[in-house]
KELO-193018 format. One record per atom (N, C-alpha, C): x, y, z negated. Coordinates in steps of 0.05 Angstrom, whole numbers, plus 5000, padded with zeros to 4 digits. Each point is the difference from the previous one (the first is absolute). Layout:
N
XYZ/...
END
This chain:
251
036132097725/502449944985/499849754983/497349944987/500549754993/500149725010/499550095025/501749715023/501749934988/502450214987/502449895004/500849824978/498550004983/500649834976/497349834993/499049955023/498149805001/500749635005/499449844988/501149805006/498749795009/497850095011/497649815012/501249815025/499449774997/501549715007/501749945000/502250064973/502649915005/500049864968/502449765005/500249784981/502450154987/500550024974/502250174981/500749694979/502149934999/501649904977/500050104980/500549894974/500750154984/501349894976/502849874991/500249824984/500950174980/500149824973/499550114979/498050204990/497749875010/497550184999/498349864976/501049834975/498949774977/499250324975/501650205007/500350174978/501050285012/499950274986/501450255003/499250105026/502650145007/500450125022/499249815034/500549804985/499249745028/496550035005/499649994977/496949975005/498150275008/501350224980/498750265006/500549925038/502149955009/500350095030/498249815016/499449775003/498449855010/497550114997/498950164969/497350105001/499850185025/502550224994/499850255013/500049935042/501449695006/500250055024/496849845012/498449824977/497249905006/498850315003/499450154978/499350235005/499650195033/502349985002/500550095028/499949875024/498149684995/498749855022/501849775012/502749994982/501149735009/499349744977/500049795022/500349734987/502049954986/500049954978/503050004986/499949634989/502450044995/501849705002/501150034972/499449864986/500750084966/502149784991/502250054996/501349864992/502750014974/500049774984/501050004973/500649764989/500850024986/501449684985/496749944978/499350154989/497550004979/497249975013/498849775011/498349975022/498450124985/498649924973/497950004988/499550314996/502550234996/499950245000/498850105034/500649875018/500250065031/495949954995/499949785001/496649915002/498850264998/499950004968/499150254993/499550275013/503250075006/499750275016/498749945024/499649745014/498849955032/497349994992/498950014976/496750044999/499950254997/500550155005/499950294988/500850105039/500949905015/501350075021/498449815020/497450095020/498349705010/502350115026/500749765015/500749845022/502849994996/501050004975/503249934989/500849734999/502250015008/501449664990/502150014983/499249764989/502550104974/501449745008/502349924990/502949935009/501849954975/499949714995/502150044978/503449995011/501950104992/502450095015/502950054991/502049874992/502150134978/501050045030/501350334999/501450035029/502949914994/501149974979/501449855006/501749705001/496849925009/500849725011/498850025019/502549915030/499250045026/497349825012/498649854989/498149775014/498450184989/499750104975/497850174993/498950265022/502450095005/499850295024/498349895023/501949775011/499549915027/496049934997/499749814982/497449934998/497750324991/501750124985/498450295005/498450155028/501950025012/500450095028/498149855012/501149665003/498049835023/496950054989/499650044977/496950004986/498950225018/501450244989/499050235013/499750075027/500849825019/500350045031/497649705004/499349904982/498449745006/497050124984/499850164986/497550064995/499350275013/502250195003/498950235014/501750135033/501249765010/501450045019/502050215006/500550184981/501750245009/501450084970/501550164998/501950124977/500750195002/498950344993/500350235006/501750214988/499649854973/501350164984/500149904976/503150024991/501249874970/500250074990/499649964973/501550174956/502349894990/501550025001/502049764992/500750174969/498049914982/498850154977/501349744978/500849855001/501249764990/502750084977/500049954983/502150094982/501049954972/501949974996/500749944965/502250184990/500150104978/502050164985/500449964975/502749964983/500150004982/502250114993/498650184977/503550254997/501649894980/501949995006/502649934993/502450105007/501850044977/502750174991/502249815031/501650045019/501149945018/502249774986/500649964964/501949884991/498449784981/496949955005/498749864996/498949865012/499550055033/498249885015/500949735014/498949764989/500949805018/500049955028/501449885011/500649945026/496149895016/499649784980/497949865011/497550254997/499950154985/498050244999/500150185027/502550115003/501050125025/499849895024/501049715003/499349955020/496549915013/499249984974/495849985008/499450194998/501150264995/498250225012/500450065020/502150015015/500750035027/498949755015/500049874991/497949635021/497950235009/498250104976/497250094989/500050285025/501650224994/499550224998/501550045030/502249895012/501050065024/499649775019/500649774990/500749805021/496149905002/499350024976/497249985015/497750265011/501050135000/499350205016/500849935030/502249995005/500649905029/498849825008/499349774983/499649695013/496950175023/498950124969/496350135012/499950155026/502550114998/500650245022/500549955020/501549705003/501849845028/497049825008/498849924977/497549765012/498250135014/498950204984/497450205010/500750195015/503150055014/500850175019/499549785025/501449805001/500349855023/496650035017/498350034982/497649965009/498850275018/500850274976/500950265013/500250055018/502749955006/501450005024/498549885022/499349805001/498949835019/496750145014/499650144975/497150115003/500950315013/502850114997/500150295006/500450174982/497849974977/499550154974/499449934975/500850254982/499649794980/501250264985/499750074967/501250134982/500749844975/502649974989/500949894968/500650244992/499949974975/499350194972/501549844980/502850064997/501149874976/500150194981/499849914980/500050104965/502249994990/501550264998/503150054997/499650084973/500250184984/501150174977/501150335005/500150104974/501450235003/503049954996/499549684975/503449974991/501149855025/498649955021/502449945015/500950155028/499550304982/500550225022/502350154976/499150014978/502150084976/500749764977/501750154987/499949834967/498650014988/500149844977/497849934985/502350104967/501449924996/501850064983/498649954971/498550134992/498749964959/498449865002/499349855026/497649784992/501549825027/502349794993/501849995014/498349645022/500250045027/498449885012/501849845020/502149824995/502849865002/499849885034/497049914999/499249785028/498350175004/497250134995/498350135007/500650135020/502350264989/500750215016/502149915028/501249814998/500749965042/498649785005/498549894988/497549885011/499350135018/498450254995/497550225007/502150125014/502650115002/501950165016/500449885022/500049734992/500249765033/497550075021/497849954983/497150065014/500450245015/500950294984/500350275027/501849885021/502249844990/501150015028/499849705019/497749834985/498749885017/498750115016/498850184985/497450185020/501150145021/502250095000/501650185026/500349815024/501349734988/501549825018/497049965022/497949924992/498549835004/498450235020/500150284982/498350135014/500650055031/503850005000/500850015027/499849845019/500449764988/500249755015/496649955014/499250074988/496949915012/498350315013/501550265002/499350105006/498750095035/501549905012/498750025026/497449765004/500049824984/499149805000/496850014992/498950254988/497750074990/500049914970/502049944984/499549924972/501350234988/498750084986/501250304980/500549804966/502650064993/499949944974/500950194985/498550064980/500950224974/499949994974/499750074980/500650054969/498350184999/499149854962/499350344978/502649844990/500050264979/502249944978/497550094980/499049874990/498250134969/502550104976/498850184997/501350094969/498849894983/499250104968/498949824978/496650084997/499349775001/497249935014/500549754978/496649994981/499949774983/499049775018/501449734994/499849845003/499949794982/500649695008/500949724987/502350124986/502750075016/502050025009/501750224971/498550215005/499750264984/499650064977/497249724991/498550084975/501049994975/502549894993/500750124979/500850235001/501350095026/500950314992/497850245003/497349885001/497350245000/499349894973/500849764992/498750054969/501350034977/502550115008/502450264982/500350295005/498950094980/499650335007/502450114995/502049904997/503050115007/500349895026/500149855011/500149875032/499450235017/497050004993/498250175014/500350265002/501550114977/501250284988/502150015026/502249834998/502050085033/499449925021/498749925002/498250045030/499450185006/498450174984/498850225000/501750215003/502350034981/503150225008/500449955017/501249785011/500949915019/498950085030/497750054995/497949985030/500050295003/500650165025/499250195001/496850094998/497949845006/497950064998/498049914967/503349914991/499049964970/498049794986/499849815018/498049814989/501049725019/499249804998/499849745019/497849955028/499849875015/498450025019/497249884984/498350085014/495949934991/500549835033/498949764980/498149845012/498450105040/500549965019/499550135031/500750185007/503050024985/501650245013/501949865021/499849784997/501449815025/498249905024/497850154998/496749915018/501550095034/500450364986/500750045029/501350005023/502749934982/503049945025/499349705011/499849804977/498549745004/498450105030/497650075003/498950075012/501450115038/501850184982/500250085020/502049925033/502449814973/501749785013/498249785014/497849954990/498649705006/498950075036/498550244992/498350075030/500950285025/498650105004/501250085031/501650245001/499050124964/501550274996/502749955005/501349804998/504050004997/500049845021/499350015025/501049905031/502550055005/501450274984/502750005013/501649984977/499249894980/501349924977/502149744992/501349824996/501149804998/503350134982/500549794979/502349964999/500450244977/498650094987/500150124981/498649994972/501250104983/499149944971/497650244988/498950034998/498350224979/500050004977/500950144976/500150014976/497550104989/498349944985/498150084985/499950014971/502250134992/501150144978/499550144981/498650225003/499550184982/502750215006/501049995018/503450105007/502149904972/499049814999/503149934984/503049945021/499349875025/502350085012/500450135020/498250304995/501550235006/502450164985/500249924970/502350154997/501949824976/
END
């Protein structure tokens, strides 16, 4: 059984891997025997994590600017010839009331959070495709499966709602093709992103109501779907989202 989430010789992407949730996942997919591809706008954060990670390349990267993606991609097909599997772990949020949020805020999170997600998805697919196989792993949300409403998330939340139904489009389209694309949706898991709201114990207080399982996610509770989307366990998987919630949107 543990074939199946073994990842011995395969090259994994992973952008926005400078910090959080990006980086936990690049540890977790070296762990499991792939070459990972570290990539982030914060090189000097990237270095770092690639000494901690031996046969990593780190990649400095804003995805959304398209020369940045493209030169992503050619690096990675020029130092390790293949592209197996992607994180499109890349992301910005800032909460804001819907009668406050500027246009130019709104429209760079969506550059950030949807349109560069695609750019990673269309560059490092083409290669996919061409190879047969291949798995992406985009980094959706819970709010963009529900509302967010008392902690109001104006661009965040159809940002991340675009991403599920990027992940459908993409998963179909490339499905006979050998490329599976899917989603987590993380629920509240501390981060960059987060940390003010883990270091308010009223924050943390509705999370906690809020969550059926009454608390926020710990640190490699995203190890195993990660895991399990990346390698051989989800062969017949594509085109779907996984929530890792705590069941907050179960009810």
């Amino acid at each position: 059984m543990t074939d199946l989430f073994n990842l011995d010789g395969r090259v994994a992407i992973v952008t926005g891997a400078s910090s959080g949730l990006g980086a936990r996942m690049a540890r977790t997919l070296h762990d499991a025997g792939s070459r990972v591809v570290i990539a982030a706008r914060r090189f000097d954060r990237l270095t770092a994590l690639a000494d901690e990670l031996p046969g990593s390349l780190p990649v400095e990267c804003d995805v959304a600017n398209d020369d940045d993606v493209v030169q992503l991609v050619d690096a990675v097909v020029t130092q390790f010839g293949q592209i197996d599997i992607v994180v499109n772990s890349a992301g910005v949020g800032d909460p804001m009331p819907a009668e406050h949020e500027t246009m130019e805020n709104f429209r760079h999170t969506l550059a950030v959070n949807l349109t560069g997600t695609f750019a990673v998805c269309q560059a490092a697919g083409r290669h996919m495709l061409a190879a047969g196989r291949g798995s992406i792993i985009n980094v959706a949300s819970v709010l963009g499966l529900v509302g967010s409403g008392q902690i109001p998330q104006t661009s965040y939340s159809p940002s991340k709602g675009a991403v599920v139904q990027l992940t459908r489009e993409l998963g179909a389209q490339w499905a006979r093709k050998g490329v599976r694309v899917n989603a987590i949706a993380p629920g509240w898991f501390e981060s960059e992103m987060t940390a003010e709201m883990f270091a308010d114990e009223r924050s943390l207080q509705w999370v906690r109501r809020k969550t059926p399982m009454g608390r926020p996610g710990i640190e490699g509770e995203l190890d195993g779907v990660l895991l399990f989307l990346a390698g051989d366990a989800s062969t017949y998987v594509t085109g779907q989202t996984i929530a890792v919630d705590g069941g907050w949107t179960a009810v």
